[in-house]
C-alpha positions in Angstrom: 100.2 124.6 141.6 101.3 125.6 138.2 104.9 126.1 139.6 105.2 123.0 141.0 103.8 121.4 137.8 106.3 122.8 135.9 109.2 122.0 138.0 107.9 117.9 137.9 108.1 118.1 133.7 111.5 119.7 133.8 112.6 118.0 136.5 111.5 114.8 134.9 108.9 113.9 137.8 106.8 112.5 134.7 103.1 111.5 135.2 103.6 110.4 138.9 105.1 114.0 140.0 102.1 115.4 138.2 99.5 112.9 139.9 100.8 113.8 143.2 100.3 117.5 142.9 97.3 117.2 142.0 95.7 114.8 144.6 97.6 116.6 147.6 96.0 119.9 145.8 92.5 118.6 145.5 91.9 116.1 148.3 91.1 113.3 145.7 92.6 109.6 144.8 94.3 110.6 141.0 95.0 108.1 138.6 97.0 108.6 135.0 97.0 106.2 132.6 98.0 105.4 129.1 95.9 105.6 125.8 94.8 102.1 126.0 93.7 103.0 130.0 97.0 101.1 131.1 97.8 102.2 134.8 100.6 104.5 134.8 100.5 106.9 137.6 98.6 107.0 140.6 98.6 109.0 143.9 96.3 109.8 147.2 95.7 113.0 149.4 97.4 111.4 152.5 99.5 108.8 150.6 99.4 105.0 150.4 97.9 103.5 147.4 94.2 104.0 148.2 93.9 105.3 144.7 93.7 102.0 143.4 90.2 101.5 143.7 89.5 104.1 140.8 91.5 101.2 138.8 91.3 97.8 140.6 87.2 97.1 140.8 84.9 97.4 137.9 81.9 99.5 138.7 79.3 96.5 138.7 81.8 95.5 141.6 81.3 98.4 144.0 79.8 97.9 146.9 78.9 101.4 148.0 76.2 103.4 146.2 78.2 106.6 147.2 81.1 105.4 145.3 80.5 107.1 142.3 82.3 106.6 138.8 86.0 107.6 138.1 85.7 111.4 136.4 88.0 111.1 133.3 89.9 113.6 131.3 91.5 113.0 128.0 95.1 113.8 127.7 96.3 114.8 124.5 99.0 115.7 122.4 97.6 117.4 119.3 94.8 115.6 118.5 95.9 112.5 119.7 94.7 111.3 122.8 97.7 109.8 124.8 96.3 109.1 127.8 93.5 109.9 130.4 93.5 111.8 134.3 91.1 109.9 136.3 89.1 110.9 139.2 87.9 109.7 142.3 84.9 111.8 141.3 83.7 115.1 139.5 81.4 116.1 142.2 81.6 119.4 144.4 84.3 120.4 141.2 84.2 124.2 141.5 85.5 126.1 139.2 89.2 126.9 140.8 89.2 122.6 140.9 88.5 122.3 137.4 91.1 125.0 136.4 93.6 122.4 138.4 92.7 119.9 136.5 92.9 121.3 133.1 96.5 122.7 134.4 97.2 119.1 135.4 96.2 117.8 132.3 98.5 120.3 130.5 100.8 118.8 132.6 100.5 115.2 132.3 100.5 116.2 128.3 103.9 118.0 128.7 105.6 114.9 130.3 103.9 112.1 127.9 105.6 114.6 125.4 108.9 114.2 126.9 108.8 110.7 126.7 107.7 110.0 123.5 110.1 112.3 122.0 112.7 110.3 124.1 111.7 107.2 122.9 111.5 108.8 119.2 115.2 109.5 119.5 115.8 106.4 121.3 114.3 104.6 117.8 116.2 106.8 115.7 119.2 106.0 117.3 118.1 102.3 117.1 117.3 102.3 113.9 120.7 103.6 112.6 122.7 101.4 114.4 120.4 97.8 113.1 120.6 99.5 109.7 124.0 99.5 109.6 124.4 96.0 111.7 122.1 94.9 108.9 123.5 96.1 106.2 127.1 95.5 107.1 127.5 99.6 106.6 129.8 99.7 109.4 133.4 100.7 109.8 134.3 97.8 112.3 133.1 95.4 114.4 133.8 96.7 117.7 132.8 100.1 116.4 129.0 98.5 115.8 129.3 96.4 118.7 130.4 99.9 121.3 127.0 101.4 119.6 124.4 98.7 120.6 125.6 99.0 124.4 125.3 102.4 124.2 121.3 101.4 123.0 121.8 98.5 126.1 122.5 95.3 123.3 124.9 93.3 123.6 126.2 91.8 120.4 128.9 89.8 121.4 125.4 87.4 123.0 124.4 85.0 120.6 121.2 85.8 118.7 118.7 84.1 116.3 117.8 86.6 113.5 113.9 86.4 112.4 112.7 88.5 109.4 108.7 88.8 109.5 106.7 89.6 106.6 102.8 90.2 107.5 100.5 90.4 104.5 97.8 92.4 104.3 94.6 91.5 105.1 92.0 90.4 102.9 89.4 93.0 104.1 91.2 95.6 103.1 87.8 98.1 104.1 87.4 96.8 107.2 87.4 99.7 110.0 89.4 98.2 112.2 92.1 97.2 109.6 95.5 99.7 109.0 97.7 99.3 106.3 100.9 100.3 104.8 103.5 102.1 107.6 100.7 102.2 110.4 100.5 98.3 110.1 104.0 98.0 110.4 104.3 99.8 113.3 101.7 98.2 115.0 102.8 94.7 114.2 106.6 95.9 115.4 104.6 97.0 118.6 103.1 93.7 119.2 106.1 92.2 118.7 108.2 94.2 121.2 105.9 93.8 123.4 105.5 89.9 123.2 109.3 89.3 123.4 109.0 91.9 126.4 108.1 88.7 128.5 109.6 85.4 126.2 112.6 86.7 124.8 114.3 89.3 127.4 117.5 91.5 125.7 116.1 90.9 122.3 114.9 93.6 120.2 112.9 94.2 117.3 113.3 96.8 114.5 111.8 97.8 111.0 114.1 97.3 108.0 113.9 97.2 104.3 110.5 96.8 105.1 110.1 94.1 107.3 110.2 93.2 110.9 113.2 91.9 112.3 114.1 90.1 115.7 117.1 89.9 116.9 116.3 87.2 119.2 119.0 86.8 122.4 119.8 83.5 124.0 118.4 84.4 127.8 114.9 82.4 126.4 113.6 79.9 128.6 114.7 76.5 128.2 111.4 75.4 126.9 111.4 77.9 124.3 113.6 77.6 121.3 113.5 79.7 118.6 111.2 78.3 116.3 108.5 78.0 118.8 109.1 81.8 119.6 108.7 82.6 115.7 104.9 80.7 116.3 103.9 82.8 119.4 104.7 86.1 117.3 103.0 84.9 114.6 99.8 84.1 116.6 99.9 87.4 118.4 100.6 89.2 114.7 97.5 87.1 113.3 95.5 88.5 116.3 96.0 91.9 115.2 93.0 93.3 113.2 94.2 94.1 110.2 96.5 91.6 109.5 97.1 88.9 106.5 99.3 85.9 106.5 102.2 86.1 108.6 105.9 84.4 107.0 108.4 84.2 108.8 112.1 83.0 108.0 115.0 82.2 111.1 118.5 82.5 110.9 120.3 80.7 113.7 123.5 81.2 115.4 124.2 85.4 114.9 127.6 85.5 117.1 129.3 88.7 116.0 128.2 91.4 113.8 129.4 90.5 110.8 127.3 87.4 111.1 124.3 89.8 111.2 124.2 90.8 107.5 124.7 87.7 105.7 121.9 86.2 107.8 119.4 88.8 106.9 120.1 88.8 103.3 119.5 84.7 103.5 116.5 85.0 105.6 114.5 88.3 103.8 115.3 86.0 100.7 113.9 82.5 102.0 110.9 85.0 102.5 111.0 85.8 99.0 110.8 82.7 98.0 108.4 81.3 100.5 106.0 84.3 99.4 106.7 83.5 95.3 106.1 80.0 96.0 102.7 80.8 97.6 103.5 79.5 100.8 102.7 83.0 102.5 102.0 82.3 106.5 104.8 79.6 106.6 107.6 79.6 109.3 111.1 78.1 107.7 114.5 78.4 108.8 117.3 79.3 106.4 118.9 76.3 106.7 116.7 74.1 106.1 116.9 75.3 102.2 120.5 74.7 102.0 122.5 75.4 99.0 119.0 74.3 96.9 118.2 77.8 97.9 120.1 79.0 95.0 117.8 77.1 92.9 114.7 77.5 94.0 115.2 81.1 94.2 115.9 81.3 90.4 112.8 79.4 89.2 109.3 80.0 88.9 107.3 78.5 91.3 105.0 76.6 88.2 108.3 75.2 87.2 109.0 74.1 90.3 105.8 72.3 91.2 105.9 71.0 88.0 109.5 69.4 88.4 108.8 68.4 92.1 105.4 66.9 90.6 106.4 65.4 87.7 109.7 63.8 89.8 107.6 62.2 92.7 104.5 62.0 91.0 104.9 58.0 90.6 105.6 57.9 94.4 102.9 60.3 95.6 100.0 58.1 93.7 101.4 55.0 95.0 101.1 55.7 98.5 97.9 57.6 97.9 96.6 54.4 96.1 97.8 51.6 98.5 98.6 53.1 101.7 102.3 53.0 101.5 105.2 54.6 102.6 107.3 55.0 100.0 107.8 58.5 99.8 109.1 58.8 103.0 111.7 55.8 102.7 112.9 57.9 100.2 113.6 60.4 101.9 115.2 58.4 104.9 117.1 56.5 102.2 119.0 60.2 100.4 119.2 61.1 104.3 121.0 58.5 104.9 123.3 58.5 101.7 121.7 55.0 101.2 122.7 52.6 103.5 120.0 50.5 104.1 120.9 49.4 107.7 120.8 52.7 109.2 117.4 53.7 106.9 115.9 50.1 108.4 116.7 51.3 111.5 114.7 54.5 111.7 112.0 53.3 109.9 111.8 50.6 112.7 111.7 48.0 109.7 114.0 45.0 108.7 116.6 45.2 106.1 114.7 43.4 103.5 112.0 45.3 103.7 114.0 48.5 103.0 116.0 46.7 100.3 112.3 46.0 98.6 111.1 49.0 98.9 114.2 50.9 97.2 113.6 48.6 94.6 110.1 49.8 94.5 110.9 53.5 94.2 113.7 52.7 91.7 111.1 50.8 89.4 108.4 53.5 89.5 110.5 55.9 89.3 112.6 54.9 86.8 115.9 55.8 88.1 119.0 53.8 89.9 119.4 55.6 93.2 123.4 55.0 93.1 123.2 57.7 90.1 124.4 60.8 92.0 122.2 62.9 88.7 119.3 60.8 90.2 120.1 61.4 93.8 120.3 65.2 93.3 117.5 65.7 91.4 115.2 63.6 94.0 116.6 65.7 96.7 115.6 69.0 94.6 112.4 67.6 94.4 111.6 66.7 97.6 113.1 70.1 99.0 110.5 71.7 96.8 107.6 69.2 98.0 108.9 70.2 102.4 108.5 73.8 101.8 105.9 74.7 104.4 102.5 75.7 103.4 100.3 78.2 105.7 100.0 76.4 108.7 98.6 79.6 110.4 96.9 82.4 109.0 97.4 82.0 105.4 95.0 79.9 102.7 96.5 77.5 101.0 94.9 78.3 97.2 97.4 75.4 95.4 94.8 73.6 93.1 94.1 69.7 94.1 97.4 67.2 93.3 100.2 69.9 93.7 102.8 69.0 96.0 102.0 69.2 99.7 104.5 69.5 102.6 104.8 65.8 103.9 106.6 64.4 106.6 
């Protein structure tokens, strides 16, 4: 039994080699599965799959007093328990049995092994190659390109690049919290395996200390890309452990030297979202637009303060009487000013936009066919639209600072 043990390791039979051995060898239903008891491996005496009953029905479920417990084993590598042999039963387990069962073990240990150092290598390899796609530190284009369909990526797809930052928790002492490099290899765990099933051919890697999607085109219809950045940031917030989640998108990644210029902009719209206290917001780079330049150089006091002080006039008028002049502002600068097309999508008449600019012109104390005015307005109001923590952050900004309004 030892012999033909070994040859399923080295012959790369993996756990379903070593479960068959050892059910033909003991007469019993055998069962492997992973550390978090996910099936891996399962095999009977005579064939078939009548092993999954050790795995299928919960013990309240059976229906036969005879049909006793799984037996399970631990299988580890070092002291880490990577998965567990199950069973049909320990009974009538002599000791020759048991001695196959600790030599199975062994064996199902040898071939987890094997795969998690090819998957180590397999992340090494992966790692290198986004490092140097991120970082541009690459001698050519097709030279990148030839080494991510060596790792099975196509770059020549289009992708959407995410950078995800997650916080820490606020419980930093509870048990069930992790911090530090364990956090960010769970979270880069959750999300590979989320985009496993809404994002097939995308990948996710660590780098410069954050997680980073590269997020293919083969999504359903349904799902575009910022309501993929939302599902990984529920299933990040799920995790125990785990603060505010921020994410930042950068759309439209079509060959590889898109790739580094669109991390650099989104790990930096992080930056920002994170100075401005807007941790757990989702934003996409270009929704900053060349204000990003700006906002990035200031403090996020003086920005409030400029946003505030700016709309402030606008903000207390609509609080006071219900109005809507803050947002026929905006539709107004969006629409460089023409008051048909701004009537229009505010489903009022003419006059009633020409009043209202007339309104915010008096309050504010500005002429809104001043391009100084215009800019500074627009500053202020992409200040005021940067998201707060819609999901899984706090929002701590004291009462009256700017809000994201829409």
């Amino acid at each position: 039994m030892q012999q033909r043990l070994a040859e399923e390791v080295l012959l790369d039979g993996g756990p379903g080699g070593i479960a068959g051995v050892l059910a033909v060898d003991l007469g019993r239903d055998v069962v492997i599965q992973d550390h978090l008891h996910r099936l891996i491996a399962g095999a009977s005496p005579a064939g078939g799959d009548a092993w999954r009953r050790l795995v299928d029905a919960p013990s309240t479920d059976r229906p036969d007093p005879t049909d006793r417990e799984p037996f399970s084993v631990a299988v580890r590598v070092g002291r880490e328990v990577a998965g567990h042999l199950l069973l049909s039963s320990d009974e009538d387990l002599g000791p020759i049995d048991r001695a196959m069962v600790d030599a199975a073990t062994t064996g199902a240990a040898l071939a987890f092994a094997k795969v998690r150092a090819a998957v180590e290598v397999e992340e090494r390899l992966r790692g290198e190659a986004a490092t140097d796609l991120l970082a541009g530190t690459y001698a050519s284009e097709e030279a990148i390109a030839a080494r991510a369909a060596r790792l099975g990526y196509d770059l020549g797809e289009p992708r959407d690049l995410l950078v995800i930052d997650v916080s820490e928790g606020e419980d930093i002492d509870d048990p069930g919290a992790v911090a530090g490099h364990d956090r960010d290899r769970r979270s880069l765990g959750v999300i590979r395996e989320r985009i496993a099933g809404r994002a097939p051919r995308s990948f996710a890697v660590l780098h410069a200390g954050s997680i980073v999607v590269l997020a293919a085109g083969g999504r359903p219809k349904d799902l575009d890309v910022r309501e993929l950045a939302g599902d990984l940031q529920a299933s990040l917030i799920a995790v125990a452990g785990a603060g505010p989640v921020t994410i930042a998108i950068a759309e439209g990644c079509r060959r590889p030297d898109d790739y580094a210029p669109a991390f650099r902009q989104a790990r930096e719209s992080v930056d920002l979202l994170l100075k401005l206290g807007r941790a757990g917001a989702v934003i996409a780079t270009s929704e900053l637009g060349p204000y990003a330049l700006l906002l990035r150089a200031s403090s996020r006091e003086d920005l409030e303060a400029f946003a505030g002080g700016t709309l402030r006039p606008l903000l207390d008028s609509d609080r006071g009487h219900g109005g809507d002049l803050l947002r026929t502002l905006r539709i107004l600068l969006e629409e460089d000013r023409v008051q048909r097309r701004a009537a229009a999508r505010c489903f009022v008449h003419v006059n009633t936009i020409v009043y209202r600019m007339r309104r915010i012109e008096e309050l504010l104390g500005v002429d809104l066919g001043d391009p100084a005015a215009v800019f500074d307005l627009t500053l202020a109001l992409r200040i005021l639209d940067l998201p707060g923590p819609e999901a899984g952050g706090k929002d701590d900004r004291p009462p009256g600072s700017p809000v994201r309004v829409r």
